[in-house]
C-alpha positions as a Markdown table, in Angstrom:
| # | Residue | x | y | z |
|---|---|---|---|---|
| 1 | Unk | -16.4 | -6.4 | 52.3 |
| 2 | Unk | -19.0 | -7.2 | 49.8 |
| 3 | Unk | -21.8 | -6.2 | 52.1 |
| 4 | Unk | -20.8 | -2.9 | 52.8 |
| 5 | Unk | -21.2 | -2.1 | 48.9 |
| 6 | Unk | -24.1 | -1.0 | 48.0 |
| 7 | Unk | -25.8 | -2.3 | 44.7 |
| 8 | Unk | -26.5 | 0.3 | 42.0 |
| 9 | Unk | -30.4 | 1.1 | 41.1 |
| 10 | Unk | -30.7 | 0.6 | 37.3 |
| 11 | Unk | -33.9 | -0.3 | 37.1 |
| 12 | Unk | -37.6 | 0.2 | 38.6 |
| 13 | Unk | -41.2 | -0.3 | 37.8 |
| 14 | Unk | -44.6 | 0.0 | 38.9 |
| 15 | Unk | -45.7 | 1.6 | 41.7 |
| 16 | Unk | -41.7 | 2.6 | 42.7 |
| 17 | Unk | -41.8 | 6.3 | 42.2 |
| 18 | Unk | -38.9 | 7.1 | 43.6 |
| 19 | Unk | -37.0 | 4.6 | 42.5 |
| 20 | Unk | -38.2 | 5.5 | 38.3 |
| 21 | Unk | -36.9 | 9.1 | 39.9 |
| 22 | Unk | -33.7 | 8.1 | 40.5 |
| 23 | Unk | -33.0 | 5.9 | 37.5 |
| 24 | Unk | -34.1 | 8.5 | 35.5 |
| 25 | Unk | -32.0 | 11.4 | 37.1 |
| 26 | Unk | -29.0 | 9.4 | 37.1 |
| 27 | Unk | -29.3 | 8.6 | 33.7 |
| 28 | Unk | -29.8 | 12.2 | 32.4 |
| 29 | Unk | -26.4 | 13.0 | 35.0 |
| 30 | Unk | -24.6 | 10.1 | 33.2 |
| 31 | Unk | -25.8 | 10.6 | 29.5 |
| 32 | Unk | -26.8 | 7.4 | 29.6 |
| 33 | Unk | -30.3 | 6.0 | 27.7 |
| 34 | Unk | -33.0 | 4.7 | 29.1 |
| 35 | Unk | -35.3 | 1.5 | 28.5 |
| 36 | Unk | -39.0 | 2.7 | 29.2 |
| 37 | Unk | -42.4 | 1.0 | 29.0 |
| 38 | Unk | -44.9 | 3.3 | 28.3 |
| 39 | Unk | -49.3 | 2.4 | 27.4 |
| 40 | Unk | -47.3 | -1.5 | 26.9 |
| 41 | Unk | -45.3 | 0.1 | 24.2 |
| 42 | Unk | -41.3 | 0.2 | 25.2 |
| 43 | Unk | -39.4 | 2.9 | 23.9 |
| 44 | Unk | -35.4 | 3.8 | 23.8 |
| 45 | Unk | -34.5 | 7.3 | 24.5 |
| 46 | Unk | -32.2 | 9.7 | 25.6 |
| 47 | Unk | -33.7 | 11.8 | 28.8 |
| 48 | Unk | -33.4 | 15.5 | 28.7 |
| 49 | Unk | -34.7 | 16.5 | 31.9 |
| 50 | Unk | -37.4 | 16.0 | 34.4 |
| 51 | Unk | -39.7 | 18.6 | 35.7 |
| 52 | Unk | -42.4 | 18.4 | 38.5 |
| 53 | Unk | -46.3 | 18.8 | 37.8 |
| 54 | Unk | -49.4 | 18.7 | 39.5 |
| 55 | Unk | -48.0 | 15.7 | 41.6 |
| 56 | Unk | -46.1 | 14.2 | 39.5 |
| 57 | Unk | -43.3 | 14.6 | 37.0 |
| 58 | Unk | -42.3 | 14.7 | 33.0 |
| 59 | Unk | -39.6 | 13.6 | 31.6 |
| 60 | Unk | -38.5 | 15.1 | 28.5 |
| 61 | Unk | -36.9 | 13.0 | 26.1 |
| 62 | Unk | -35.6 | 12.0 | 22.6 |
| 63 | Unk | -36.7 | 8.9 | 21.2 |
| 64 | Unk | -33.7 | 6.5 | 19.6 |
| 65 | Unk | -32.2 | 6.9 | 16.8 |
| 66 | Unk | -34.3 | 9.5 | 15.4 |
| 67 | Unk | -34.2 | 12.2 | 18.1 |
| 68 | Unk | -38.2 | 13.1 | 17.9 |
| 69 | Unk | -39.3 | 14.8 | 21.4 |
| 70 | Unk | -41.4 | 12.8 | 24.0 |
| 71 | Unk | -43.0 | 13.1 | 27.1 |
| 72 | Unk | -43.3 | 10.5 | 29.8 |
| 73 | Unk | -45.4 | 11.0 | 32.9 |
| 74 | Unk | -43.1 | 9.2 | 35.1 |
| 75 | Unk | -46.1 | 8.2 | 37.4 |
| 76 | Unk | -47.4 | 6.4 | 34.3 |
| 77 | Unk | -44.3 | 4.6 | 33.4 |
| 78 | Unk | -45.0 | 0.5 | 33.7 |
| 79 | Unk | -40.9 | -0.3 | 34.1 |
| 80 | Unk | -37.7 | 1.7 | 33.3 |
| 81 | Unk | -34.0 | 0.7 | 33.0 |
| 82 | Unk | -31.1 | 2.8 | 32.4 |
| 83 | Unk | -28.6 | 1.0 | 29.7 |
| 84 | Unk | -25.3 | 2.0 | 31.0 |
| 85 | Unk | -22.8 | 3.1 | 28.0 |
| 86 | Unk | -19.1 | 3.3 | 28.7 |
| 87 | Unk | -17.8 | 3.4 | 32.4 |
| 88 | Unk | -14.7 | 5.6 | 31.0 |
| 89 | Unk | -18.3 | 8.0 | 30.3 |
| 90 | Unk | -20.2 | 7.9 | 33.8 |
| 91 | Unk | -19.0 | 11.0 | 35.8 |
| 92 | Unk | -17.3 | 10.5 | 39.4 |
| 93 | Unk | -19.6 | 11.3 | 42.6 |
| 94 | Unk | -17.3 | 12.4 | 45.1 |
């Protein structure tokens, strides 16, 4: 039945924490890149990993194509999307 399935989260933005938490973890789990907008600029980049500060958290990321670090406090972050690559790519959950 269709509404026993739930929907995947690709996406979240303003004052969703969690949600921009979850995007991003599954996308550093699936390898997959990520559509952030940061201070209204918007960014492509692969996330490394996220660690927890002071109340919030960092993600650690390389900026697309050129592979330059950056840091994102996720608090911060106005809207995030994970761009899904392959489905051959995205690891199984079981």
């Amino acid at each position: 039945q269709a509404g026993s399935v739930r929907p995947e989260k690709n996406e979240a933005s303003g004052m969703d924490f969690l949600g921009k938490i979850h995007v991003t973890e599954h996308a550093i789990a699936s390898e997959s890149l990520l559509n952030i907008m940061y201070d209204s600029v918007t960014y492509l980049v692969q996330p490394v990993r996220v660690e927890k500060q002071n109340g919030d958290a960092i993600l650690k990321a390389l900026l697309q194509p050129d592979g330059t670090e950056k840091y994102f406090q996720i608090g911060r972050v106005q809207y995030l999307k994970r761009i899904r690559g392959s489905v051959f790519k995205e690891p199984d959950y079981k």
